[in-house]
C-alpha positions as CSV (number, residue, x, y, z in Angstrom):
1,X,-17.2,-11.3,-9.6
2,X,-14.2,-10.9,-7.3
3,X,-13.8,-12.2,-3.8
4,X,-10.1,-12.2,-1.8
5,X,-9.8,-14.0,1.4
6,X,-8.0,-13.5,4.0
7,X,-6.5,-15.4,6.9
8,X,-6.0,-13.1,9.4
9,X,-4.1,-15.5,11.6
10,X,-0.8,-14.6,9.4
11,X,-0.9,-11.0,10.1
12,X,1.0,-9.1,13.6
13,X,-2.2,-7.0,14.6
14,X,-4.6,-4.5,12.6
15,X,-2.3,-2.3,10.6
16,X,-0.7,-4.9,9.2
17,X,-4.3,-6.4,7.8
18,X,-5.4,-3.4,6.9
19,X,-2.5,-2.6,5.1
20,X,-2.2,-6.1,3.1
21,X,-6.2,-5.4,2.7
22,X,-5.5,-2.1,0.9
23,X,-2.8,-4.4,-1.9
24,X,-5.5,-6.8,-2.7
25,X,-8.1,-4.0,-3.2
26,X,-5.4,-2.6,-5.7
27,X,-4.9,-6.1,-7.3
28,X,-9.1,-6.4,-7.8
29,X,-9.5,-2.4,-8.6
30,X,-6.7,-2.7,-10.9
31,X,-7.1,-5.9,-12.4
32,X,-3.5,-6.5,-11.6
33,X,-3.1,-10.2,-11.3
34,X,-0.2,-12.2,-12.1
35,X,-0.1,-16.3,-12.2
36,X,2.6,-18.6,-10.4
37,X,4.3,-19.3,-13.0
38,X,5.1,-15.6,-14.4
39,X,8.2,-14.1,-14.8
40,X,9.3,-12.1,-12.3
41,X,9.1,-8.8,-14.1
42,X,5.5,-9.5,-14.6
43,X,5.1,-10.1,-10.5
44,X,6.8,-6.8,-9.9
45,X,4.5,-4.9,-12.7
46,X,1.5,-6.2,-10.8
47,X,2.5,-6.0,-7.7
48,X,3.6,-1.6,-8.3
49,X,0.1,-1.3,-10.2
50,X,-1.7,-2.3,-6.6
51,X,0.6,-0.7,-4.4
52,X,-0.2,2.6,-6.6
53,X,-3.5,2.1,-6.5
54,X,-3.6,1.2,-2.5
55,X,-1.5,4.5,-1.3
56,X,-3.5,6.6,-3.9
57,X,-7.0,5.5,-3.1
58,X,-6.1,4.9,0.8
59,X,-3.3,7.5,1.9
60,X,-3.7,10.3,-0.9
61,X,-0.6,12.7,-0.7
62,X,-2.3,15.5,1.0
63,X,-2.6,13.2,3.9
64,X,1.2,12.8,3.9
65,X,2.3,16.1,3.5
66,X,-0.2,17.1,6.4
67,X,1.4,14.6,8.8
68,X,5.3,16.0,7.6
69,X,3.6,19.7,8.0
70,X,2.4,18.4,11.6
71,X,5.7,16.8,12.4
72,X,5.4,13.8,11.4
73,X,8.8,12.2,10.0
74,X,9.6,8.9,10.7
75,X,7.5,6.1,8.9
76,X,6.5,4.6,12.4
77,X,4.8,7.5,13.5
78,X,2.8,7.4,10.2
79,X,2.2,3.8,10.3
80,X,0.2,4.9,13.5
81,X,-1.3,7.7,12.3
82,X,-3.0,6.7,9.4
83,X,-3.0,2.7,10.7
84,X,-0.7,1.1,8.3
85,X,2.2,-0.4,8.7
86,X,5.7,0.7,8.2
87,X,6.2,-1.2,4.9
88,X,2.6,0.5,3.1
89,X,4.0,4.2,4.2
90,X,7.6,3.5,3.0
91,X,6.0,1.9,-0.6
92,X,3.2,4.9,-0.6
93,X,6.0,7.7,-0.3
94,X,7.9,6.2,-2.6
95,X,5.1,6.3,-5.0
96,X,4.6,10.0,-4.7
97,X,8.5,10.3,-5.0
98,X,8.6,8.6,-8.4
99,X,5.4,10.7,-9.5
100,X,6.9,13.8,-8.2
101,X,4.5,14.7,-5.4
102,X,6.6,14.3,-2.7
């Protein structure tokens, strides 16, 4: 068994939580956990694989290209659309960038 906790006292309001909820979720779905003393490269392989997994499982491109089709363009007006926050949309789009989606 898995459990993540969360203190929600470090966070600016709810689409930052949600958004940092949505990581963790990728680091249990994905099993993508890294110790403190790993090498950095390691950190930023574990850290992509939950990102990946949070905008695919969370914001699937269909949703993105909706909101560009709608009018949609710059990340804040996603972030309050889809109630993330500015960094989850710019690392989600990204994603779907790199994988050719977007």
């Amino acid at each position: 068994k898995t459990a993540v906790f969360v203190d929600t006292d470090g966070f600016a309001g709810i689409c930052e939580l949600q958004s940092a909820c949505a990581h963790e979720c990728g680091h249990v779905a994905t099993g993508s956990y890294y110790r403190p003393d790993d090498d950095d490269l390691t950190v930023l392989r574990q850290e992509y694989k939950a990102d990946k997994y949070a905008a695919h499982r969370f914001l699937p491109v269909r949703k993105i290209k909706k909101a560009i089709a709608d009018g949609y363009t710059e990340l804040w007006q996603m972030a309050e659309l889809f109630g993330f926050d500015e960094r989850f949309i710019r690392r989600t789009i990204e994603i779907y960038r790199r994988e050719g989606k977007l």
